[in-house]
C-alpha angles and dihedrals in degrees: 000000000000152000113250125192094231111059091215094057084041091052084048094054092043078066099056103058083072089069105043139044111251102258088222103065136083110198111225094182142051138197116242127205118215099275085056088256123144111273097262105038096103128072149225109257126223100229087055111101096183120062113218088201100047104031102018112032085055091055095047088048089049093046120022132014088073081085094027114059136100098263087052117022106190103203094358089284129129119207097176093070123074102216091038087049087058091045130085129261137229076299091067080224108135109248098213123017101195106230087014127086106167088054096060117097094208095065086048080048096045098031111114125236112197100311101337143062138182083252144098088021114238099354133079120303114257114268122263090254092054091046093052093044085056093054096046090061095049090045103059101045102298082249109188108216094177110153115239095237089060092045103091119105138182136203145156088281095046101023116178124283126222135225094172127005119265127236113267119229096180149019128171128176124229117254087255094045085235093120136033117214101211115169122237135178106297083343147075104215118215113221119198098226082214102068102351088238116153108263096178145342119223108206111179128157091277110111090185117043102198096178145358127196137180125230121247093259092040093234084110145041136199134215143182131193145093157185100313108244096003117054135353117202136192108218121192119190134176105235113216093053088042088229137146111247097178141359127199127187118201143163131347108284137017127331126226149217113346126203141179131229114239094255090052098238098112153067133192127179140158133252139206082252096073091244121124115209139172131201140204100263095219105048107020090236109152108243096160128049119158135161107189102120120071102206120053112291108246100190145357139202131186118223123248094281096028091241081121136048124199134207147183128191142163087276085091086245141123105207122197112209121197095222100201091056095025083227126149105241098179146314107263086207128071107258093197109136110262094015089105128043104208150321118343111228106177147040138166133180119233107256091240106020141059097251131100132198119220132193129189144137094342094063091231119114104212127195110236133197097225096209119048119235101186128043125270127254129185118275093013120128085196089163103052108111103180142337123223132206120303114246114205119276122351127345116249113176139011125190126168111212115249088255085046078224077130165028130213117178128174121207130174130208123173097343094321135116133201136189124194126184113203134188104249085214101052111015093245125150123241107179137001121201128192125197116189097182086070159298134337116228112157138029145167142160122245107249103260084049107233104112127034124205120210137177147163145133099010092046097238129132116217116205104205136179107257088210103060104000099255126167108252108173133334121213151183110221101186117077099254119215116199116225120268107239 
């Protein structure tokens, strides 16, 4: 997988890591069926009407292995893999009986009576098709028909192994600068910033970590990603034990830019349905749906009491959202034809203020007011503050830094990254990296500003002095294994 400059190549190649393998991973793990074979090895039979892999195995990812996976094991049971799926729970009842329906635990767990059942926990019983699909499978042998090239699986006891690094689509430092977020392949990986040592890897069902953002007090840490084309998936994990406190599933692709509300309570994020949420951190429960944009939403920031949301997407818009009505208040941005020149990526809210600055397909991060004090008029852009110096391609990333002193954004263009540093005040610019081996996707400052990491295509994370731009330390965050000849 990897970022493209032109969002239509880039939605093309999302696609195509449903197809192949990524090159860059060495499974360490396989699913079993019951017998002990290799996920995969058994197949559908003809006279199966029902196909584990194509009607079953998607239920059970929209359901249930939120619950049931290895980095959360709800009732000691594992639904993502196939000879745990068969097995029994904390109750020592057998999930699934092959042949025999009314011996499985599961159908007595998912079964509805009268608008209610034991499972999903929490969330709306399964609909009477799905039920009955269920059932039909069990019923005719609970065959599992998953092909061997979809059988690998990862999790905090088999994490992913590198042959080359993978691009990095996000990294994000702790409130105390103590720890660095950087994404990996099904996994965020914790540095410790004193010796960039690995702390903890944090392996959960997302193949594509789009962001991953730490929460105000640093105990927990938000991500949002997914399996490209297929399923897109919110994760929230304390920290310090390195375990998986939620798990969403949402949608049909990737999901983008989390943030976090200042109290910590929340989370918003957008969706290829051009649709940006936002959801309680601590139960999963939906408080946030609006459908304003009209592109996917590529990133989100609460204001400074969390009364507004605000989003950017491809659309070319910045879209301020009222969160206790859901309701779309205005776009910040002017939305005259030809004012703006592309999708918009980033956004990030002044530490102290309500403004925001934003970066896109222009290559120019712009300062923005967030709530408009003149009416509008048609062809204005009333709330631009200031525009700061264009980077080449297409912006990436934007992060103030927590004294809003300054502003550090990443773009890419043909195989090339830049990094700019920019006073907040004037506009001037204070350092101006380029990188030749790839692109720059992600950026942020450590929390006392003085140093700004930054990463992207070559997956590598670049530690730079925030002052003059000067290379600090250059490092590969993902444990590297060289091939075997």
């Amino acid at each position: 997988m990897f970022r493209s400059d032109f969002p239509q190549i880039r939605f093309y190649a999302l696609l195509l890591t449903v197809m192949v393998t990524p090159f860059f991973v060495l499974p360490h793990a396989v699913i079993a069926d019951a017998n002990g074979q290799e996920d995969g090895s058994t197949e559908k039979s003809s006279e199966s009407s029902v196909s584990y892999f194509n009607q079953v195995r998607p239920i059970f990812q929209a359901k249930c292995q939120g619950c049931h996976q290895p980095a959360k094991r709800g009732g000691d049971y594992v639904m993502t893999n196939f000879a745990q799926l068969l097995n029994a729970g904390e109750t020592g009842n057998a999930a699934i009986v092959p042949g025999k329906p009314d011996e499985s635990y599961l159908m007595e767990q998912i079964v509805v009576d009268g608008d209610v059942s034991e499972m999903p926990k929490n969330a709306k019983p399964l609909l009477a098709e799905e039920i009955e699909l269920i059932r039909t499978w069990i019923t005719e042998g609970a065959k599992n028909d998953t092909p061997k090239n979809a059988a690998t699986n990862f999790d905090m006891d088999h994490p992913p192994s590198y042959q080359v690094a993978p691009q990095i689509t996000s990294v994000d430092y702790s409130p105390d600068g103590k720890l660095l977020a950087v994404s990996g392949y099904h996994e965020v990986l914790i540095l410790d910033t004193a010796n960039w040592q690995i702390k903890h890897r944090l392996v959960g069902l997302s193949e594509r970590i789009e962001s991953a953002i730490f929460s105000p007090d640093g105990k927990s840490l938000a991500v949002a990603g997914g399996s490209p084309g297929r399923r897109g998936e919110i994760q929230i994990w304390d920290v310090e034990k390195a375990a998986l406190v939620l798990s969403k599933g949402l949608l049909y692709d990737t999901l983008y830019g989390a943030s976090w509300s200042p109290e910590g309570k929340l989370v918003a994020f957008g969706c290829p349905d051009n649709t940006v949420r936002a959801i309680e951190s601590a139960t999963g429960k939906e408080v946030l749906y609006n459908g304003a944009h009209n592109n996917w939403v590529m990133d989100t920031t609460f204001g400074l009491n969390a009364e507004h949301l605000v989003s950017v997407s491809r659309d070319m818009s910045v879209k301020l959202i009222e969160f206790k009505t859901q309701r779309f208040m205005d776009n910040i941005t002017s939305i005259t034809p030809g004012a703006l020149k592309g999708g918009l990526n980033a956004v990030d809210r002044h530490p102290t203020k309500n403004e925001i600055v934003c970066g896109g397909a222009d290559g120019v991060p712009k300062l923005y007011k967030m709530i408009r004090d003149k009416k509008r008029v048609i062809g204005d852009d009333h709330n631009l503050i200031r525009k700061f110096g264009a980077l080449i391609g297409r912006v990436y990333d934007v992060k103030f830094s927590s004294d809003a002193s300054k502003l550090v954004a990443v773009s890419s263009l043909d195989g090339k990254g830049q990094l700019k540093i920019f006073n907040v005040g004037d506009a001037k610019e204070i350092a101006n990296v380029d990188l030749l081996s790839g692109g720059l996707f992600t950026c942020d400052f450590s929390p006392n500003g003085k140093e700004v990491a930054a990463a992207g295509f070559d997956g590598q994370v670049r530690i730079i002095d925030a002052s003059n731009g000067k290379m600090i330390k250059t490092l590969t965050p993902v444990p590297l294994e060289l091939a075997k000849k």
